[in-house]
C-alpha positions in Angstrom: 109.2 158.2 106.4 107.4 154.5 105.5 107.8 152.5 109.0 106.4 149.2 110.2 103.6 150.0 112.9 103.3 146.5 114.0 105.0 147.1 117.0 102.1 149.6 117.9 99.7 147.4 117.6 99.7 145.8 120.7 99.6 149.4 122.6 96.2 149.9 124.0 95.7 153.2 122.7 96.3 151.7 119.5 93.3 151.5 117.5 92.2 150.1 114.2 89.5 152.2 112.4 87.1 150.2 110.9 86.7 152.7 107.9 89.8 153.6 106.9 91.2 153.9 103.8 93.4 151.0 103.8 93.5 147.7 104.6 96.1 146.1 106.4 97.2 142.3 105.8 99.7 141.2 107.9 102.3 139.3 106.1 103.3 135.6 108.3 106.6 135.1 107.1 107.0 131.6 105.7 103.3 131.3 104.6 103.3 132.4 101.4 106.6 131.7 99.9 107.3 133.4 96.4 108.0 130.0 95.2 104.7 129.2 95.2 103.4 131.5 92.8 103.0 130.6 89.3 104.1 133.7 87.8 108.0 132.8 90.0 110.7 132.7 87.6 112.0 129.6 89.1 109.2 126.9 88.7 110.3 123.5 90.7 113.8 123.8 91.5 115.9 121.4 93.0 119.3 121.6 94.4 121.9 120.1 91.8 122.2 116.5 94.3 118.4 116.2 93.6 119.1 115.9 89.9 120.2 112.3 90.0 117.2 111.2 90.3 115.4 113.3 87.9 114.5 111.8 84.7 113.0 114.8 82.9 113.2 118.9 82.6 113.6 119.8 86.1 112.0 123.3 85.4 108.4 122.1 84.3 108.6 118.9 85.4 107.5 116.9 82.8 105.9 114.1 85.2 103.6 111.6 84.4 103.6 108.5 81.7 104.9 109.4 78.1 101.7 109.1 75.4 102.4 106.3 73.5 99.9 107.0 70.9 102.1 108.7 68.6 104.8 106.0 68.6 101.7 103.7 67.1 100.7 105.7 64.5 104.3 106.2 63.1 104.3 102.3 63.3 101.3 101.9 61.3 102.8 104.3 59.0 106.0 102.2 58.7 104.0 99.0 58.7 101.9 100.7 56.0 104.8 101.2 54.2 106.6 98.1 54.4 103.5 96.7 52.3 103.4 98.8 50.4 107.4 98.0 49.0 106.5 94.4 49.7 103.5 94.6 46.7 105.5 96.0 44.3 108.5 93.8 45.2 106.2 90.8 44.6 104.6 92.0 41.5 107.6 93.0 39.6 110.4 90.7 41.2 108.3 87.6 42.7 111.9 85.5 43.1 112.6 88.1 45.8 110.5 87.9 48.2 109.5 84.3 47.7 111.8 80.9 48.1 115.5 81.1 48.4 115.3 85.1 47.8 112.7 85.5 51.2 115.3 83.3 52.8 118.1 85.3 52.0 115.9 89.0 52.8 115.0 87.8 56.5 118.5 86.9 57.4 119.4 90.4 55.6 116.6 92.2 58.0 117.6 90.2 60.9 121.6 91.8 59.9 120.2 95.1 59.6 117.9 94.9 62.6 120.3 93.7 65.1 122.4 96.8 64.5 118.9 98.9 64.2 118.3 97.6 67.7 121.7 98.5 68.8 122.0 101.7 67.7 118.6 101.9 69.5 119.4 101.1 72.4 122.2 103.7 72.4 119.7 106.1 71.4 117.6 105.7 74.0 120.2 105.7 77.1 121.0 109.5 75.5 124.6 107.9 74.5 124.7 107.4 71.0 127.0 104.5 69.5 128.1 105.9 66.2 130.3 103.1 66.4 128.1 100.3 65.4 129.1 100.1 61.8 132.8 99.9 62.2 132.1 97.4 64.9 129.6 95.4 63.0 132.3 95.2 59.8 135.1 94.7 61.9 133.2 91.5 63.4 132.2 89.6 60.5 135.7 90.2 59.0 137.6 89.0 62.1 135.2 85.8 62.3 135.2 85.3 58.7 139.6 85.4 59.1 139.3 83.1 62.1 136.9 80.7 61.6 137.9 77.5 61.3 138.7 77.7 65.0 135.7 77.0 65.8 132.9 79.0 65.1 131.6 79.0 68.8 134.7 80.0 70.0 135.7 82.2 67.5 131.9 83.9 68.2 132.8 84.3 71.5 136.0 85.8 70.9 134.4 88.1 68.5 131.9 89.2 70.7 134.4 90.0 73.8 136.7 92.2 71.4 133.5 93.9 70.4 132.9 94.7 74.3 136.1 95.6 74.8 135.4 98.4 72.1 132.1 99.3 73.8 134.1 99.5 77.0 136.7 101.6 75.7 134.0 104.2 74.7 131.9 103.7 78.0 135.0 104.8 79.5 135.7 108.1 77.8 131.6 109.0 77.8 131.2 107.9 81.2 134.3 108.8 82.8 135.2 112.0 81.0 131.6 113.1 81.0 131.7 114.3 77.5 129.3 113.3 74.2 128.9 109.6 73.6 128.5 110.3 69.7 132.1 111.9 69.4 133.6 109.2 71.2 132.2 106.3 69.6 132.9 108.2 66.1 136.5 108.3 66.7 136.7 104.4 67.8 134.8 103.5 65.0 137.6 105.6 62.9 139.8 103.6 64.6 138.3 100.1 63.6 137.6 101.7 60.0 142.0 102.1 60.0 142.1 98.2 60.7 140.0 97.2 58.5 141.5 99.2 55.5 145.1 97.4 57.0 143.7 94.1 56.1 143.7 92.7 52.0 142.2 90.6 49.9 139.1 88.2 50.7 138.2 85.9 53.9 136.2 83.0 53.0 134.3 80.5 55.7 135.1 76.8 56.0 133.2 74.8 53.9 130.4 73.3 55.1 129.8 75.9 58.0 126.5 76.9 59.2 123.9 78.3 56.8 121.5 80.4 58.3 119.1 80.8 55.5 117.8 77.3 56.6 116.5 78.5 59.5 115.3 82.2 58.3 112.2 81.7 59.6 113.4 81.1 63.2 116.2 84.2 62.9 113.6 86.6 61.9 110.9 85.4 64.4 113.5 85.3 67.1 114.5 89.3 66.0 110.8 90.1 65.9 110.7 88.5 69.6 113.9 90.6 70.6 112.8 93.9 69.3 108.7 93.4 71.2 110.4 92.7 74.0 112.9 95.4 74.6 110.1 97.9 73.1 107.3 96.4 75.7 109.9 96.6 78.4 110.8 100.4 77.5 107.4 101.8 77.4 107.5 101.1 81.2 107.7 103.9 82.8 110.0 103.1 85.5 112.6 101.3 82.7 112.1 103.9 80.3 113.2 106.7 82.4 115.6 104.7 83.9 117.5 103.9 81.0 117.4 107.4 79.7 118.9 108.8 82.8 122.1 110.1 81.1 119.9 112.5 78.7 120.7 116.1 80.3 117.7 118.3 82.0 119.9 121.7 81.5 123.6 122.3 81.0 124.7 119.0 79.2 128.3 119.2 80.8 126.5 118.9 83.9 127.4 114.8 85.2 124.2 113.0 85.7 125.4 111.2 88.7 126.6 107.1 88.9 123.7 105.9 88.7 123.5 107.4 85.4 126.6 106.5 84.8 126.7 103.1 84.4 123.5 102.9 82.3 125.6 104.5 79.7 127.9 102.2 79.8 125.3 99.6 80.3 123.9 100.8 77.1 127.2 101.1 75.1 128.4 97.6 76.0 124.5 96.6 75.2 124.5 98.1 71.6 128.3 96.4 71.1 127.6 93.6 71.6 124.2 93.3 69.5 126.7 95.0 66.4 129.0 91.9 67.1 126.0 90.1 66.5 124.7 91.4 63.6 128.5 91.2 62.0 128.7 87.7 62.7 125.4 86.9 61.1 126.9 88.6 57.8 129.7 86.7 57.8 127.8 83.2 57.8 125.3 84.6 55.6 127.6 85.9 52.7 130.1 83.3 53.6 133.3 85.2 52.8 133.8 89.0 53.9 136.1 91.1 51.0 138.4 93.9 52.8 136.5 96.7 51.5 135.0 98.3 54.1 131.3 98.7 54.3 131.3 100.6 57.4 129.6 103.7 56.6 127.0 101.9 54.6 126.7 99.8 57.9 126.0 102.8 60.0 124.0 104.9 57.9 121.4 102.3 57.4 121.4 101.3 61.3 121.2 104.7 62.2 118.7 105.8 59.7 116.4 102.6 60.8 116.8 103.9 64.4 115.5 107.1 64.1 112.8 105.8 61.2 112.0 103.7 64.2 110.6 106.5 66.0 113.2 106.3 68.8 114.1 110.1 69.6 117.5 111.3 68.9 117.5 113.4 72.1 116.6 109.7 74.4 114.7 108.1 76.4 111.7 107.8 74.1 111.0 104.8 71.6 107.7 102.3 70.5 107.4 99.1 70.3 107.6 97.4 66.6 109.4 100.8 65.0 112.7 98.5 65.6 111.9 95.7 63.6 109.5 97.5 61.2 112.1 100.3 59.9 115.3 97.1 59.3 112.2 95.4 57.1 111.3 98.8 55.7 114.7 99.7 54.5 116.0 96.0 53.6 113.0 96.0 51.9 113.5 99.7 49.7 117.3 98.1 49.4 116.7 95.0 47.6 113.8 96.8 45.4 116.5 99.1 44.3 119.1 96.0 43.5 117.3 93.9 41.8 115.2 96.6 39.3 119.3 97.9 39.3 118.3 101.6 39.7 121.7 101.7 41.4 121.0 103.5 44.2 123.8 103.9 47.3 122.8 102.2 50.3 124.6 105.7 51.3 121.9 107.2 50.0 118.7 105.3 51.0 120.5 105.8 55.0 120.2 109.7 54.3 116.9 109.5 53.3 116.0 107.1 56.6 118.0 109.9 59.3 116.2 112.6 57.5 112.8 111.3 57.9 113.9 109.8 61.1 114.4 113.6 62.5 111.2 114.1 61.4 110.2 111.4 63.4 111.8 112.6 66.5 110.3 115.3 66.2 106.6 114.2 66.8 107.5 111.9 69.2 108.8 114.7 71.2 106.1 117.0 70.4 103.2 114.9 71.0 104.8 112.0 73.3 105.7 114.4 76.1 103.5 114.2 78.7 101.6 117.3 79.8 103.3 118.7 82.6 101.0 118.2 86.4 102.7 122.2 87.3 101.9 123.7 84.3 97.8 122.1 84.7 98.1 123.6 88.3 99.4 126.7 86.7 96.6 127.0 84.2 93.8 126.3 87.3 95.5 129.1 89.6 94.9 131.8 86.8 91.7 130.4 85.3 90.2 131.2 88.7 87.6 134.3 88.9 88.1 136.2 92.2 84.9 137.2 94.2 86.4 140.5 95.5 87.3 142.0 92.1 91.0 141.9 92.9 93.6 140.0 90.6 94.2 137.5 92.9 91.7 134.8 93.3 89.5 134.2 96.2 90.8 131.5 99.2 87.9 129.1 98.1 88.0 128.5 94.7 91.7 128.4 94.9 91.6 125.4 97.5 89.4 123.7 95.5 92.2 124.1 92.6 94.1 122.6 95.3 96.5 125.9 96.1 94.7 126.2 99.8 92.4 128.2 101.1 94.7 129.5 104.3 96.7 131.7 102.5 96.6 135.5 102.3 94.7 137.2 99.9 96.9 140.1 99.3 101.3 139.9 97.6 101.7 143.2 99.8 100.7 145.0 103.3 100.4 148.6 102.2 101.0 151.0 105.1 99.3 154.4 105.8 100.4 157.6 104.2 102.8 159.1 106.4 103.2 162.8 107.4 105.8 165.1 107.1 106.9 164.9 110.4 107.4 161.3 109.8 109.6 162.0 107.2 113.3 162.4 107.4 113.8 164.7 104.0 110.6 167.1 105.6 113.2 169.8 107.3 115.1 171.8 105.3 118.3 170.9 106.2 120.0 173.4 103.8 118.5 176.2 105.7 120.6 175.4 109.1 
């Protein structure tokens, strides 16, 4: 039979021969751990309580800082493209984009980019607010109703109800653990239901606030907003911070507190800036009508996300792709208004998630950072052994940094053993 000899070897008349056909490599249990080779199935593992703190795939890794290249080249795209729309906007419609008509489009792309931002934001913490629309609408038309309260204190009131929304669906995602972008739908239904309960037209007190006069201070003030959260998310600390709720395997698996309450920190973050963006409406238009624009509302805020370059899976976004897509699509919006091509804002929203997805993409194709295990992976096997054996030699793989003090051998083959070592060598049958 095959036996372990190592008990022999400390007999005296035990003796190696230096020429025989074998050579015999002690395995030194806990040296060499099957772990550690790079063709193991299981390639950093953690236990699950280790997960909390892991940000990316725990499989491969994925360490290191995102590559932020990509996210500027999609922006000079987009900023390419806003130009481009601008140009033919001020050759063929010059009242437009110049006067009272620029006035009127930067309060239009500061609407639109507040919810952009929103939805955004939502995006990134891996808890997407489909509820943004509904909110936004619901907003202006409950300021527009109540109004001449005060428009400070009706603003405040309009923002807390639009928490208490966000708070609702924090609740559900966080609590219950399950998708952010079902629960969020189904309260946005639910505000879509009020707003179809309410008739007829809600009109502003006269003289209230006109925020055209100060367009130039809204949109520079937006432009601001959206630099700043984009600076602060390239970070790598914030940035993976925030995305903390996206999943690293099974998606039903809980992400941990901490995780936890940046979705709802997110939720109640991309609420509020759809109050916001509601309330702006309201002053800008001046009367809301019952109809509910909604759906237009969330397809354009949710198309200028993901035009953005923010990635629909979390986590990753730029820095201008906010404020360039809400210009970029109030921009195609007006074009198709006033030159009365009567095009749905339905429509130009579809367009804006499908090259959005697109966008995503890229950014998670080329924004991922190269994994360090997978370099470490690609040194171990690029690594020509001196002894002609498919294992590499001690001191090029320390200098690959796998050690030098290792075995160079998986297995300790053992001698051939005789048949009197054997149990199967009698014949037992013939007894």
């Amino acid at each position: 039979m095959a036996y372990d000899d190592s008990r022999l070897r400390g007999d005296p008349a035990y003796r190696d021969e230096p020429d025989a056909d074998y050579a015999y490599t002690p395995y030194a249990t806990g040296s060499y751990p099957v772990s550690d080779s790079p063709d193991a199935t299981t390639r950093h593992s953690m236990a699950p309580g280790r997960l909390d703190d892991v940000f990316d795939d725990p499989t491969y890794g994925d360490v290191g800082r995102d590559r932020m290249g990509i996210h500027l080249v999609w922006e000079l795209i987009l900023l390419l493209a806003v130009a481009g729309v601008g140009f033919l906007l001020y050759r063929d419609h010059r009242a437009a984009v110049t006067g009272a008509g620029r006035d009127d489009l930067m309060i239009s792309a500061v609407v639109l980019g507040l919810l952009v931002l929103g939805t955004g934001l939502s995006l990134r913490g891996a808890a997407p607010n489909l509820a943004v629309g509904p909110i936004a609408y619901a907003s202006a038309l409950y300021f527009a109703d109540h109004a001449d309260k005060g428009l400070l204190v009706t603003a405040v009131q309009t923002g807390l109800l639009a928490l208490a929304v966000g708070a609702v669906i924090a609740l559900a995602v966080a609590g219950l653990h399950v998708p952010a972008w079902a629960a969020s739908l189904g309260a946005g239904f639910g505000l879509m239901v009020w707003i179809s309960s309410r008739r007829g037209t809600f009109a502003l007190p006269a003289g209230v606030y006109q925020p055209q006069d100060d367009a130039l201070y809204w949109f520079g003030g937006f432009v601001l907003l959206a630099f700043v959260g984009g600076v602060f998310g390239s970070m790598r600390g914030i940035r993976r911070g925030v995305g903390r709720f996206r999943p690293t395997g099974d998606p039903a698996y809980r992400r941990g507190g901490g995780a936890a309450a940046v979705c709802v920190l997110v939720l109640l973050g991309s609420s509020g800036l759809a109050a916001a963006g509601g309330i702006l409406l309201a002053l800008q238009q001046g009367k809301v009508e019952a109809t509910d624009q909604s759906l237009n509302l969330l397809a354009l805020s949710l198309g200028g996300a993901l035009l953005a370059g923010t990635s629909a899976y979390g986590r990753r976004g730029g820095l201008f792709g906010g404020a360039l897509a809400a210009v970029l699509i109030t921009l195609v919006v007006k074009y198709f208004d006033v030159s009365d091509r009567h095009v749905a804002p339905l429509a130009v929203g579809a367009v804006a998630i499908g090259v959005g997805l697109i966008a995503t993409r890229l950014v998670e194709t080329y924004g991922r950072p190269r994994s360090t295990l997978e370099q470490e992976v690609e040194a171990w096997r690029t690594v020509a052994p001196s002894n002609g054996s498919t294992v590499p030699n001690a001191a090029a793989a320390s200098e690959n940094g796998w050690g030098g003090s290792r075995p160079t051998g998986w297995t300790s083959p053992l001698p051939a053993s005789s048949a009197d070592d054997r149990w199967g060598g009698d014949d037992w049958s013939g007894r």
